[in-house]
C-alpha positions, 0 to 999 in steps of 0.5 A, a space after each residue: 651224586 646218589 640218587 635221592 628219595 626225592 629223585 625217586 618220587 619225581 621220576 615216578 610221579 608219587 610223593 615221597 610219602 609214598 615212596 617210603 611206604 613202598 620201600 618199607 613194604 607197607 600194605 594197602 599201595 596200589 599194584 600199579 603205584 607200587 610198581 611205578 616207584 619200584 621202576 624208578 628205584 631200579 632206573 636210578 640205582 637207589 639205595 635206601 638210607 639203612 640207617 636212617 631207616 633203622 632210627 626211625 623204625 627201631 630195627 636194623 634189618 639184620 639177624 644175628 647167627 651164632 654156631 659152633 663151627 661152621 667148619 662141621 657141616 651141619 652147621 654149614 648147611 644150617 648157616 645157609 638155610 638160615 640165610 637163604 629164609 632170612 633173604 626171603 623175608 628181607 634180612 640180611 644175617 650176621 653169622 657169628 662163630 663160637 667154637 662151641 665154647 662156654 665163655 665165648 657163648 656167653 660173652 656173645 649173648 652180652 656182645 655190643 655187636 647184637 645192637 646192630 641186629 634185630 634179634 638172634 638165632 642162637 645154636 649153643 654147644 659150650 652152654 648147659 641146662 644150669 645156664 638157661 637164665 643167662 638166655 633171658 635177654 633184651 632183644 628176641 632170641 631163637 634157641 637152637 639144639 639139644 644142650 638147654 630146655 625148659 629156657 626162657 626163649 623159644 627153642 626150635 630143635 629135633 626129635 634126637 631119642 625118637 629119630 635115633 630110635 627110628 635108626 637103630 629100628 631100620 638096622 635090626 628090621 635088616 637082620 643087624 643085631 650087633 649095632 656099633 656106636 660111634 661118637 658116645 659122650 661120656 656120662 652126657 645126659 642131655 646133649 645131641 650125643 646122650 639123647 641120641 644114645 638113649 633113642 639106641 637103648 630103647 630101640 634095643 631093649 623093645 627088640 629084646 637085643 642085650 646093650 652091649 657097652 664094649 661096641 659104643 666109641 666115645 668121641 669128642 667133636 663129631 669131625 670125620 677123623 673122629 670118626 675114623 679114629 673112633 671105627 680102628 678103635 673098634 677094630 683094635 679091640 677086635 669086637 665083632 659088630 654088623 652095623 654101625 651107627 655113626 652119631 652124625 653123618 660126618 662120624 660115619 663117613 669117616 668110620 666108613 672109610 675105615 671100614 673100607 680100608 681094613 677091607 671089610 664090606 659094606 654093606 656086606 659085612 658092616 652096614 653104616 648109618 648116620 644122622 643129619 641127612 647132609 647133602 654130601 652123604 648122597 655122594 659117598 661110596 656107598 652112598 650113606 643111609 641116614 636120618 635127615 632130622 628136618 634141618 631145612 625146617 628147623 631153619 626156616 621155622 627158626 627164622 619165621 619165629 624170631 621174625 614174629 617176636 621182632 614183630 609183636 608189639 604186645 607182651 613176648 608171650 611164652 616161650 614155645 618149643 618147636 621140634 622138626 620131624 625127621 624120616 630114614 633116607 634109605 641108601 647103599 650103605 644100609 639098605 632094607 631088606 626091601 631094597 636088597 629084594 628089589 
């Protein structure tokens, strides 16, 4: 038979008042007590009584995780940071995919299923600024990404314009001057893909470098077979550029691949540049210069602020915005002039 909470309390020689306040992590135990019952815990095999816990405290223990795609791998790597800082706090993460599709992001946001959590981080692609009202829900939400401002939610994001004006900066500081783009949304404002692209054009501009519209690709989704379809896009208008600029990582990786097939050096001939600073860029021949936009902080930031409004017990308070610093991750594949010298 399972251990029970009295077992727990006889063995450790405590109440069972007291054994509940251990596993619910209460303040003001004992070390010794605390341990004591911890042992006892560990010596039985007990489990709590999850949902039992939930009734009488009103939360579940679990967050909910909603991304596009978890086939891009930014959006892996974010999965996992989330969980990783979650598990720290004592959470468990329901990860929930959307395809980065309007109706199935809305439907989520109603979803029965987010009875069974405490609150959600939600990374929203499909929605856009004219569905912010439809983010003022009953339960705490955390608003991830570039696709809505000014909502009714806290919104931890990145310095997209300001990071992608730093990376076209890094490229004309190493003599590059005809800096292709490629992963462009046509006519697309407010989105990853429009600031990123505004950040470019004042990077531009303040070197006095003219905006050339036949060197931007324009894409869809940002998987790395766009980014190759995207570089023989350039290559078969014959353009001449000497540096790339991948609107993510992945594009860049696979323009680079292109690149390389046509036998066109790098970062001899073309220098490449992505955006997002994943882990796989490191291993890339050449290895991908990048921006890493603060990803790890944007989860644990995500986590720590969603954990804060399940928490509170007073009026919500207004929604903050909460943006990540960002730097360049120098490699082989755009290297400085500092690094060429060296």
């Amino acid at each position: 038979m399972a251990s029970t909470l009295h077992d727990v309390a006889r063995l450790a020689g405590v109440s069972i008042k007291t054994v509940s306040n251990v596993i619910n992590d209460y303040p003001h135990i004992r070390p010794a007590t605390k341990a004591k019952v911890e042992q006892a815990i560990a010596d039985l095999g007990y489990t709590p009584n999850l949902t039992a816990r939930s009734l009488r405290s009103g939360r579940t223990g679990a967050i909910a995780l909603a991304v596009p795609e978890l086939a891009l791998s930014y959006f892996a790597e974010l999965a996992a940071a989330v969980i990783e800082a979650a598990e720290e706090a004592g959470l468990v993460v329901l990860v929930e995919q959307t395809g980065g599709d309007r109706d199935r992001e809305l439907e989520l946001l109603r979803s029965p299923r987010l009875q069974m959590t405490d609150g959600l981080i939600f990374s929203a692609l499909g929605m856009g600024q004219d569905d912010a009202a439809h983010l003022e829900r009953p339960y705490p939400l955390v608003l991830l990404g570039e696709r809505i401002f000014d909502a009714p939610v806290d919104h931890v994001t990145m310095r997209n314009v300001e990071a992608a004006r730093a990376a076209t900066e890094y490229l004309l500081a190493s003599g590059r001057r005809r800096i292709a783009v490629v992963g462009a949304h046509p006519g697309e404002v407010i989105g990853s893909a429009g600031l990123r692209l505004r950040g470019y054009r004042e990077a531009l501009e303040s070197a006095g470098v003219p905006y050339d519209d036949s060197i931007i690709s324009e894409t869809t989704t940002w998987h790395r077979a766009n980014g190759a379809r995207g570089m023989r896009d350039l290559l078969d208008r014959g353009v001449t550029f000497d540096a790339v600029f991948g609107l993510n990582d992945t594009l860049a990786l696979g323009a680079m691949r292109v690149l390389q097939e046509a036998g066109i050096r790098v970062p001899a001939d073309v220098a490449v540049m992505g955006f997002d600073g994943l882990d796989e860029a490191e291993y890339s021949i050449p290895s991908l210069t990048t921006i890493d936009p603060g990803q790890r902080w944007i989860a644990r930031t995500a986590v720590t602020t969603l954990l804060e409004r399940i928490q509170r017990t007073d009026a919500a308070g207004e929604p903050r915005l909460l943006l990540a610093d960002f730097h360049v991750v120098e490699r082989e594949s755009a290297p400085s002039k500092a690094m060429i010298d060296a």
